[in-house]
N, C-alpha and C positions, 0 to 999 in steps of 0.2 A: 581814716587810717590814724592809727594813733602812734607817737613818737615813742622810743624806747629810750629809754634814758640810763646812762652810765655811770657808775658809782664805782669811782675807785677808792679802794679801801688800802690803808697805809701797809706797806710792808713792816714784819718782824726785823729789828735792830739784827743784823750781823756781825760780828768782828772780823775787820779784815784779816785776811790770809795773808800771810807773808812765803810770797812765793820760795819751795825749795833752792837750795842751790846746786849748783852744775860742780862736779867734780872732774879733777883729771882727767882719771877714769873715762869716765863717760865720752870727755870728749876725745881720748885718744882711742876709743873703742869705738866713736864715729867717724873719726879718721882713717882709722884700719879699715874699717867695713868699706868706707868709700872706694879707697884704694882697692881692695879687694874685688868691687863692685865692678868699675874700670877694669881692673884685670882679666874681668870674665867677661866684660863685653868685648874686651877686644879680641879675644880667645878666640870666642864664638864668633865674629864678623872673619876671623879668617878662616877656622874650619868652611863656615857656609860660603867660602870666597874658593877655597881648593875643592870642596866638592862639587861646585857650579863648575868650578875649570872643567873638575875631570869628566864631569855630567856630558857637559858640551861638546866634548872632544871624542863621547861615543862609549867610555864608563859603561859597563851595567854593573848592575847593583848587583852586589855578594850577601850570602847569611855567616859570614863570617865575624 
């Protein structure tokens, strides 16, 4: 069996990137979203929390 052998060849020079910066903006626009985000989970945990009540307690379901 014969050995394979590994020949690393140098990488092309890059110039670092200078990462973007973060505006306002953005981050009061990932603020808002959060918020917003929580807003609708708690929405939805209490719609699915009154419609179990009412499930439970004998509810049927309407197409209205």
């Amino acid at each position: 069996m014969t050995s394979a052998r590994v020949v690393q060849l140098p990488s092309p020079q890059q110039e670092p990137q200078t990462p973007e910066g973060v505006s306002q903006a953005e981050i009061t626009r990932l603020l808002t979203n959060r918020n917003r985000l929580r807003q609708h989970k708690e929405q939805i945990e209490k719609d699915e929390r009154s419609i179990k009540e009412r499930l439970e307690a004998g509810a049927a379901g309407s197409n209205a």
